[in-house]
N, C-alpha and C positions, 0 to 999 in steps of 0.2 A: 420700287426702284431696284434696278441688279446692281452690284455693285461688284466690279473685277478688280482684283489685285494684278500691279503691274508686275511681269515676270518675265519681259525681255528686253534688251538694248533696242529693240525696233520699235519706234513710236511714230503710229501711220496715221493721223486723222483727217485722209481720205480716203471715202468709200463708196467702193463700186460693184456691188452684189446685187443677182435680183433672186436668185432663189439657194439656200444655202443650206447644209448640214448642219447640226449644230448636237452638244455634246455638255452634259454637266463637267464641272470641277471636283478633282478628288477632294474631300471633304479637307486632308492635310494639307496646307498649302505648301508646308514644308518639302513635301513630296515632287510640288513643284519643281521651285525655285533652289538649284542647290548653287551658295553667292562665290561658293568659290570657283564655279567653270565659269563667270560672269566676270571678275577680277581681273586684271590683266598687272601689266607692268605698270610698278609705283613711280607718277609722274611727280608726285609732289607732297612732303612730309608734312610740310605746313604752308597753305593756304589761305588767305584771308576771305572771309564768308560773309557775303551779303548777299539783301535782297532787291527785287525791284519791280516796279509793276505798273500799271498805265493809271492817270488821273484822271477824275469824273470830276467834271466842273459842277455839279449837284450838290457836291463835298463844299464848296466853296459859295462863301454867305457875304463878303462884298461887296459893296458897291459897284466898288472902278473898274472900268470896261476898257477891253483894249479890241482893235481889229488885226487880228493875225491873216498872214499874207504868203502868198508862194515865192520861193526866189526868185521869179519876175512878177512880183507886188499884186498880182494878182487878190483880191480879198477873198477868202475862206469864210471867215465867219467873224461875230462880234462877241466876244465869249470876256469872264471875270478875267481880272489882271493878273490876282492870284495862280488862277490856274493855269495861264497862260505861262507864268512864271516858272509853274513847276512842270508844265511840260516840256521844258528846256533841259531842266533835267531829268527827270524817266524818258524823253523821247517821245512817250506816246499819248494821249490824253482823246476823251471820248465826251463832247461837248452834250449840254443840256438838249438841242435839238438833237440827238442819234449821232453826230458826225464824229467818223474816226480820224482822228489829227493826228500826222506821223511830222519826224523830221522829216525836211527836205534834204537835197542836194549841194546844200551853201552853209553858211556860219551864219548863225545866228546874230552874233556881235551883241548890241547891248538892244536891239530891238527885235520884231516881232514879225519878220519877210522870212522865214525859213522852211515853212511848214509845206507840208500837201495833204489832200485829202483823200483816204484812201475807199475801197469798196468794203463796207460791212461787213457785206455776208462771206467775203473770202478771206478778209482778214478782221475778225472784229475784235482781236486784241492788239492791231495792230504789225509793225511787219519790221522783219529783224534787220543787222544790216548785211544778212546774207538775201534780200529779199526773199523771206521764208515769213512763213503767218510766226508770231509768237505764241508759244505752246504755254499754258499755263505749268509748274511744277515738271516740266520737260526743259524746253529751253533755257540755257545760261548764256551768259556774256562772260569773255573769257579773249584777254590780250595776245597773249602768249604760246595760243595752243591752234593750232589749225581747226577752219570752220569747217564742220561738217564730223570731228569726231563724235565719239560716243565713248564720256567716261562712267568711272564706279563711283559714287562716293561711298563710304561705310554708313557716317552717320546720318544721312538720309534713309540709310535702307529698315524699311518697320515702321517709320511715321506715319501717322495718317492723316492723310492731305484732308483740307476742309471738303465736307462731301461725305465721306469716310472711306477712301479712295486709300489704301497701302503701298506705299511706296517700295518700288527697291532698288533704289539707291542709282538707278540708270539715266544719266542727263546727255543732252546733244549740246555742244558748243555751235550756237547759232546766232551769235550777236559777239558786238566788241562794247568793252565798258569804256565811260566817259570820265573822265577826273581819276582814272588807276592806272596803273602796270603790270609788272607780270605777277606771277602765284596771287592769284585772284581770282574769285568763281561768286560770281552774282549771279542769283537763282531767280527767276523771272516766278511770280506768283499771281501775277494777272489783276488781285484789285490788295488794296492796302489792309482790308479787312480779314483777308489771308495771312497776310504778313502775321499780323497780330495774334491770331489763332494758333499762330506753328510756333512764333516762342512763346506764349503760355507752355504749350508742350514740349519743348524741347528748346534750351536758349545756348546757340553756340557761334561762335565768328572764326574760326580756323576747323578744317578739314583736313584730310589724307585724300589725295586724289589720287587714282588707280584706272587706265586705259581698261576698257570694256573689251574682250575675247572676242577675237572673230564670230559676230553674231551669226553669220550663218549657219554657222558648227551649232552653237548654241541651241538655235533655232528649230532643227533635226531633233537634237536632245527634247528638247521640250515637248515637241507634237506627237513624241512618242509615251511621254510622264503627262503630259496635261492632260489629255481626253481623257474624260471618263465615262461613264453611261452614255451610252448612244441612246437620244432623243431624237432624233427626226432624221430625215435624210435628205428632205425636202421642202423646207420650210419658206414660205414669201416674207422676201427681205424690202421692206420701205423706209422713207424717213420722215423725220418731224421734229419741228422747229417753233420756235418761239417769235412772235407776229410781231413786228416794230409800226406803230400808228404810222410814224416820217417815213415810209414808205408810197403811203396813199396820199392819191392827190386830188380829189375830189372833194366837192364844196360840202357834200352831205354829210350833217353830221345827225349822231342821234346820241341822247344817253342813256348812258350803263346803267343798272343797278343792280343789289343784292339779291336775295334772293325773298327778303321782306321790302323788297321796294325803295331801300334808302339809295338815293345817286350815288353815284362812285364818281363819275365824270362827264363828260362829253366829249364825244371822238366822233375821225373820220367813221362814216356808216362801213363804207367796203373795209376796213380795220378789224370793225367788230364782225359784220360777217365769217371774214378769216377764222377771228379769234375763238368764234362758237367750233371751228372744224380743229383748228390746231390746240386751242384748249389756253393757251396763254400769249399774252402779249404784254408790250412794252410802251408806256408814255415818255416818262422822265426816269424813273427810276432804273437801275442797271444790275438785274439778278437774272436767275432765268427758272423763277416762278415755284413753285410747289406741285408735286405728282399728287396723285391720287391716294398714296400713302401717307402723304406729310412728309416729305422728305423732299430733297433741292437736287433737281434733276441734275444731271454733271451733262456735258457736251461729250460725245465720241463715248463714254459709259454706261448713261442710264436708257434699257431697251421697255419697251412696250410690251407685253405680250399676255393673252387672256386662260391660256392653258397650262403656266409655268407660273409655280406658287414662287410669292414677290419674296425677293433678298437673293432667289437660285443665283449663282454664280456658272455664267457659261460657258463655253470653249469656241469659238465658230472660227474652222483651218480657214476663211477665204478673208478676213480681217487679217489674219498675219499678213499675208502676200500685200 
């Protein structure tokens, strides 16, 4: 698995390369990242700090069923009460069949017509209320502050996001929170299991908020300190994804097993064909699998490659853009 420390206010994960240059990391990362041309003007001395992240009704071991529905009553699906409950409040929630549940367009009020169903593969954390995908440890919810900035926080900057992903301290306001006001900054973390992991290492509820420097200036800085070693000039750029079964629709199923023959399950057959090419796929459960290393592939982070010894840390100029 490569694993990139983040080191600019620009966080793009779309991409569109098919053949690219690409370049080691100076060993320092220091050399990078210097946080004070990153800083801007101090927006807020004391801020109240939380977090928030989408609900997996897998989590939830109840009985009682409820049918959630679009603002015109449409039915979505028949999913636990519980989780239905709590996707009232995160907004988002990602049902035991695959389906990614957003708010709707309407209030919810005391029942369960609010929802819509969003596209997976383009948002499959869900979708902000700037209609923007939710970014895990990028994205915050933030009242007060216009959609689309890019602030600093200090004491995000150096943690390392579950993964082992180093953060530096650069968030986008791209949602608005529910039940607060203003100086307030809820950090979007994508499942709860995160939550939990970041204050074991770090446990705080008030920030220093600080406007992020004109990134593009920034931006110039960095492409000039980040390259290091030229590797390639010309490298073929692909991608690869992790197989969802509820995808496939066909009646063939066959089953899986180990590599001593013990079953694993029984799935669509076209699923598991996928799965033998992309290497992982998904039933119920909601991770995205184990590399070839033993380590937890991260999305827009972790690359493939058979000629570059695993952990390198890389530079590739057409990811910026």
């Amino acid at each position: 698995m490569t694993q990139i420390t983040f080191f600019l206010c620009l966080l793009l994960p779309i991409l569109f390369i098919s053949a690219t240059p690409t370049f080691s990391f100076p060993a320092d990362s220091s050399e990078i990242e210097k946080h004070a041309a990153v800083k801007g003007k101090l927006l807020s001395s004391k801020s109240v700090f939380t977090y928030y992240w989408v609900s997996f009704e897998s989590d939830y071991k109840s009985s009682r069923q409820v049918t959630i529905r679009t603002c015109d009553k449409k039915p979505i699906a028949t999913v636990n009460k519980d989780f239905a409950i709590e996707m009232k409040m995160e907004g988002t929630g990602i049902s035991k069949s695959g389906k990614v549940i957003n708010f709707g367009d309407c209030d919810c009020g005391s029942g369960f017509d609010c929802f819509t169903e969003l596209n997976r593969k383009e948002l499959p954390f869900g979708e902000s209320s700037s209609e923007n995908p939710l970014t895990p440890f990028v994205t915050i919810a933030a009242n007060d502050i216009r959609p689309g900035t890019k602030l600093y926080i200090p004491k995000l900057d150096g943690m390392i996001m579950p993964g082992g992903v180093h953060h530096n301290g650069c968030v986008k306001v791209d949602d608005e929170g529910h039940g607060f006001g203003g100086r307030h900054i809820d950090f979007f973390v994508g499942k709860e299991s995160n939550y939990k992991t970041l204050i074991k290492q770090k446990m705080f509820n008030e920030v220093e908020v600080f406007s992020a420097k004109n990134s593009s200036s920034v931006l110039k800085k960095k492409r000039a300190d980040g390259k290091g070693k030229f590797l390639s000039s010309k490298t073929a750029f692909t991608y690869y994804w992790v197989v969802f079964e509820s995808d496939y629709k066909s009646s063939h199923q066959v089953t899986i097993r180990t590599c001593d023959k013990k079953p694993i399950a029984t799935v669509n057959r076209d699923f598991t064909i996928e799965m033998k090419m992309e290497g992982t796929g998904l039933k119920h459960k909601h991770s995205f699998g184990i590399s070839i290393k033993s380590n937890s592939p991260i999305p827009f982070v972790t690359i493939a490659a058979n000629d570059i010894r695993p952990g390198s840390k890389l530079y590739i100029p057409n990811l910026i853009e």
